[in-house]
C-alpha positions in Angstrom: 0.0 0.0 0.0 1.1 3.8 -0.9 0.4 6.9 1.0 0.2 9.9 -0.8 0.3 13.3 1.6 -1.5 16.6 -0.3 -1.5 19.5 1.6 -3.8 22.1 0.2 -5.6 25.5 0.9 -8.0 25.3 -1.5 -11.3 23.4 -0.9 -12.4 23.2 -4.9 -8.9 21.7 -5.6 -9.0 19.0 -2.7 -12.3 18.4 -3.5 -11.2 17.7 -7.4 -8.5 15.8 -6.0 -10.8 13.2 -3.8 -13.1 13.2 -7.4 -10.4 12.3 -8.9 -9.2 9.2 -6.7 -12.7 8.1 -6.5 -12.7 7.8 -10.4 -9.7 5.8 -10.0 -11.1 3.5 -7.6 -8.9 4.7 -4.9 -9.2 5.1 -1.6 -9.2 9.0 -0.2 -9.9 11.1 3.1 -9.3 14.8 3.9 -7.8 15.6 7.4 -6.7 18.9 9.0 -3.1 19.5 8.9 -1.7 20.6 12.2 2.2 21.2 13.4 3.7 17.9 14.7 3.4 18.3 18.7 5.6 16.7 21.6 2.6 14.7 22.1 2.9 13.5 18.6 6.2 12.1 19.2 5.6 10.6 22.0 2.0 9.0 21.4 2.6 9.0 17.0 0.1 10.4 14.7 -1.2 7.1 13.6 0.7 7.2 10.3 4.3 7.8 9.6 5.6 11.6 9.9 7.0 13.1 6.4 10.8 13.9 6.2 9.4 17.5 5.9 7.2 17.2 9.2 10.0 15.8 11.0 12.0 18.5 10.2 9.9 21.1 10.8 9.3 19.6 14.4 13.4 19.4 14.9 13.5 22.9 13.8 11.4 24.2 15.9 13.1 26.6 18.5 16.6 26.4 16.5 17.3 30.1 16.3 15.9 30.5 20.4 18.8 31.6 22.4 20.2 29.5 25.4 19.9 29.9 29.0 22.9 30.3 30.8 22.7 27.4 33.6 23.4 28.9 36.5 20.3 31.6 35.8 17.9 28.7 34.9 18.9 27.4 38.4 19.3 30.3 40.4 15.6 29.5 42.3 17.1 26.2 43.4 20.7 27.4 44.9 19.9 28.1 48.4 23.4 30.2 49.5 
């Protein structure tokens, strides 16, 4: 079995596209897209993630900039 992924923002053109596979005698369903979450990853999505999902996901928070240790501590260091 192949799974083909379609993202589109046009209802006329998914709706041609689901014609389309039902004149071919294919199966077809329409779901809302959503950003892969941590609960994704952790529970899966039911299907396997695209190469483009995943790296969106990894990508996330990539340009966020770091905490310095001791200030992401400092409520726990009792002196």
């Amino acid at each position: 079995m192949t799974t083909v992924i379609i993202q589109s923002d046009s209802d006329k053109k998914t709706s041609l596209l689901m014609q389309l596979a039902e004149e071919l005698g294919l199966s077809s369903e329409a779901q809302t897209f959503h950003d892969l979450t941590v609960n994704d990853m952790v529970t899966g999505i039911g299907r396997k993630a695209t190469d483009e999902e995943l790296i969106a996901y990894l990508n996330k928070g990539i340009d966020d900039k770091p905490i310095d240790i001791d200030v992401a501590f400092a409520k726990y260091f009792h002196e």
